[in-house]
C-alpha positions in Angstrom: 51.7 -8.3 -9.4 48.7 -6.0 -10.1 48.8 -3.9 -13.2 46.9 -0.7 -14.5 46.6 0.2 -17.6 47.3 4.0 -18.7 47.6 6.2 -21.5 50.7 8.0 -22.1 52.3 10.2 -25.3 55.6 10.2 -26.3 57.2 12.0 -29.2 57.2 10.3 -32.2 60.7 9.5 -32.8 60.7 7.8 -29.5 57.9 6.2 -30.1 59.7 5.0 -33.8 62.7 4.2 -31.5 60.7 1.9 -29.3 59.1 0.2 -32.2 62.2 -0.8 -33.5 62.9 -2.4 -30.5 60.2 -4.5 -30.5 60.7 -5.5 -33.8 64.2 -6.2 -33.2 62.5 -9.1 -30.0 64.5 -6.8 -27.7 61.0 -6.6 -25.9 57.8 -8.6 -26.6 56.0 -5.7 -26.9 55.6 -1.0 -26.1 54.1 -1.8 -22.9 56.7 -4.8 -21.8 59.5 -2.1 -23.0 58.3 0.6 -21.4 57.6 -0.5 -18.1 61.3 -1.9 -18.0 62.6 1.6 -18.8 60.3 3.0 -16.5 61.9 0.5 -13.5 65.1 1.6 -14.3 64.7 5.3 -14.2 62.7 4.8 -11.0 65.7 2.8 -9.4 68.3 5.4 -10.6 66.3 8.2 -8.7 66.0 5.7 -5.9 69.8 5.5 -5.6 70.8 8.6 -6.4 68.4 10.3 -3.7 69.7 8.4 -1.5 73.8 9.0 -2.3 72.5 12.5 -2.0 71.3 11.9 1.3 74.5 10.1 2.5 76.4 12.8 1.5 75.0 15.0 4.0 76.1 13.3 6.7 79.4 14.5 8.4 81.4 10.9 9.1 83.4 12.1 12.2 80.0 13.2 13.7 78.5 9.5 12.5 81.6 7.7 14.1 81.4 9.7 17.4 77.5 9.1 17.9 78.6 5.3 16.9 81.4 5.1 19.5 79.4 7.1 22.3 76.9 4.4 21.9 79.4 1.5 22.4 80.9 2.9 25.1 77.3 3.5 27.1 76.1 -0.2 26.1 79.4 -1.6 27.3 78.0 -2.9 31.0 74.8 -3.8 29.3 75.7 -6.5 27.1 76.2 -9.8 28.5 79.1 -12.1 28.7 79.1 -15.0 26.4 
C-alpha cells in the first residue's frame, strides 16, 4: 500500500512513552508504532459511529418494513 510521509508533534512524554516502546521491540520503529495506534483509533470510531447509528433505528419499525416486504414478494419468487 502507498504511504505518505508527514510531520506530526506529540507531547513529550508521549513521545518518551513511544520510545520506550521501541526500545522494548514492541514496534520496529515511531512511525511502524504510530500508524498501528493510528488504525486502531480509526477503527474504534469506525465501530462506534456505526453502533450509534444502529441505535437510532426503532426495531419493531425495522421488523415491520422487513415483514411487509416478504409478504409483497411472496407471488414473486419462484418455486424450487
Amino acid at each position: 500500500m502507498a504511504t505518505a510521509k508527514i510531520a506530526i508533534t506529540l507531547e513529550e512524554d508521549v513521545l518518551r512513552r513511544l520510545d520506550l516502546l521501541v526500545k522494548s521491540h514492541t514496534f520496529p520503529n515511531r512511525s511502524k508504532a504510530i500508524q498501528e495506534a493510528l488504525k486502531e483509533k480509526l477503527n474504534k470510531v469506525e465501530v462506534n459511529r456505526l453502533e450509534v447509528e444502529c441505535a437510532k433505528l426503532d426495531p419493531d419499525f425495522e421488523q415491520a418494513l422487513a415483514d411487509e416486504g416478504l409478504s409483497a414478494e411472496g407471488g414473486e419468487w419462484p418455486e424450487y
